[in-house]
Backbone bond lengths (Angstrom), bond angles and torsions (degrees), N, CA, C in turn:
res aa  C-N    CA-C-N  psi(-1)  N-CA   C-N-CA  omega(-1)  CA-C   N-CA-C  phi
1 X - - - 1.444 - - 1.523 107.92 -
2 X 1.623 117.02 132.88 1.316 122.46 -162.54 1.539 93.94 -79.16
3 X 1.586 101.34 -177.95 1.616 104.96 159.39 1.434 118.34 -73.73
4 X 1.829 108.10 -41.98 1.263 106.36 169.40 1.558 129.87 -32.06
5 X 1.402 106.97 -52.63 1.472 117.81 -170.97 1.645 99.14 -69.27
6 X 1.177 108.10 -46.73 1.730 98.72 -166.34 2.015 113.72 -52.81
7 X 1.864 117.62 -31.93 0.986 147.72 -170.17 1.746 83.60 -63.97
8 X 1.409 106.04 -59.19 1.357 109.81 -153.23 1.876 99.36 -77.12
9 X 1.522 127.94 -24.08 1.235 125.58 166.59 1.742 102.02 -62.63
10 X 0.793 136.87 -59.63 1.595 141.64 157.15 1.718 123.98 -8.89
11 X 1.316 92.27 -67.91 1.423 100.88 -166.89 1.366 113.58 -92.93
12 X 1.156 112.69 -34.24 1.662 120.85 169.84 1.694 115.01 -158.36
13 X 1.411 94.78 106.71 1.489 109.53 -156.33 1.941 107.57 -71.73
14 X 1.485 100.61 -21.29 1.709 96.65 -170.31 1.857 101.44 -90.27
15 X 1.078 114.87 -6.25 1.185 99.41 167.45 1.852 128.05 -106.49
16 X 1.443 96.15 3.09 1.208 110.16 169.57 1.521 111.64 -72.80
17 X 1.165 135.06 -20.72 1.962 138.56 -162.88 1.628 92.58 -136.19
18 X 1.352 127.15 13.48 1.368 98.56 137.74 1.130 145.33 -57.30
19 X 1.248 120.75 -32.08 2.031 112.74 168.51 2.095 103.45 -61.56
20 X 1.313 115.53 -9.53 1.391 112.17 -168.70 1.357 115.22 -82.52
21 X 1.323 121.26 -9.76 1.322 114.62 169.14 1.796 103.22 130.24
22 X 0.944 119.76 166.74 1.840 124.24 177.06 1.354 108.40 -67.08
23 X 1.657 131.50 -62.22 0.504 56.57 -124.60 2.382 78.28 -101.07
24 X 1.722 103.43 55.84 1.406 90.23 166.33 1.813 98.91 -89.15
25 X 1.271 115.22 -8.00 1.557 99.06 171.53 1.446 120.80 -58.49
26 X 0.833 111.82 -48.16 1.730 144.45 177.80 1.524 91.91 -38.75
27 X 1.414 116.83 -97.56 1.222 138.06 174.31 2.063 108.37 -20.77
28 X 1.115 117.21 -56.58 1.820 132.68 175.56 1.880 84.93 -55.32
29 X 0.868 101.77 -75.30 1.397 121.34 -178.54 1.541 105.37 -24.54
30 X 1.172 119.19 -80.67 1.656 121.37 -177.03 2.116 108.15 -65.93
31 X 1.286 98.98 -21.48 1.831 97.48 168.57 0.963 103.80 -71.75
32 X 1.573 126.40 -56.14 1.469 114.67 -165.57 1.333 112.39 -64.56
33 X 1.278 136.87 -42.40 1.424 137.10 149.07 1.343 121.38 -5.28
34 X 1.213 106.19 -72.66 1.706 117.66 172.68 1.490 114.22 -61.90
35 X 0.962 117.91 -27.89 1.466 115.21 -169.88 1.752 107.08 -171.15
36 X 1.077 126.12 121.36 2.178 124.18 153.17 1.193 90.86 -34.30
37 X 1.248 131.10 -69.47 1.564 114.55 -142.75 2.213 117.42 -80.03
38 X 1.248 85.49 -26.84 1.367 73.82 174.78 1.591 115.87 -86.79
39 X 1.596 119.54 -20.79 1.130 111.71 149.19 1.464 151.13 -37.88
40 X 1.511 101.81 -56.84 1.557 118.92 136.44 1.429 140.00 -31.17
41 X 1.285 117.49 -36.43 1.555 128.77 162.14 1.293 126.75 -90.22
42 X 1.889 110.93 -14.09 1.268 106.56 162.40 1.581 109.71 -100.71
43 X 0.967 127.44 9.07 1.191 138.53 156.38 1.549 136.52 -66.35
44 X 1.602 93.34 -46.07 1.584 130.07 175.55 1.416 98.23 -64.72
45 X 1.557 121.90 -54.94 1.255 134.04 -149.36 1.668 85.96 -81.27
46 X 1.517 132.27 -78.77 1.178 109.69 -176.50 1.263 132.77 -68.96
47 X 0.999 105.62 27.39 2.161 114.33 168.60 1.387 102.56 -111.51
48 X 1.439 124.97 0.41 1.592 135.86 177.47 1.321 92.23 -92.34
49 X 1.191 116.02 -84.16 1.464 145.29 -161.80 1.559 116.41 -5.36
50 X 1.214 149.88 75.95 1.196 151.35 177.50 1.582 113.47 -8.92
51 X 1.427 159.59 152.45 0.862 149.28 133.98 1.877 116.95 -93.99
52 X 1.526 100.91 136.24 1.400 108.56 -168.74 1.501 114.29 -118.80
């Protein structure tokens, strides 16, 4: 994960996990709603997340 992306989990978390699929946008999407910060960590978390 670049620096770019981490900036971009930061500042606006639903457009950071668009290449991740619908529906973890969705999901960033309704966190950030409730709160920046938990948006941000589910953001963080799927820009970590290994793909298998």
């Amino acid at each position: 994960m670049g620096f770019f992306r981490v900036i971009l989990c930061i500042v606006f978390p639903p457009l950071a996990v668009l290449d991740k699929g619908c529906g973890s946008i969705v999901l960033v999407t309704l966190l950030t709603l409730c709160g920046w910060v938990p948006g941000v960590i589910g953001a963080l978390i799927f820009c970590t997340r290994k793909q298998s």
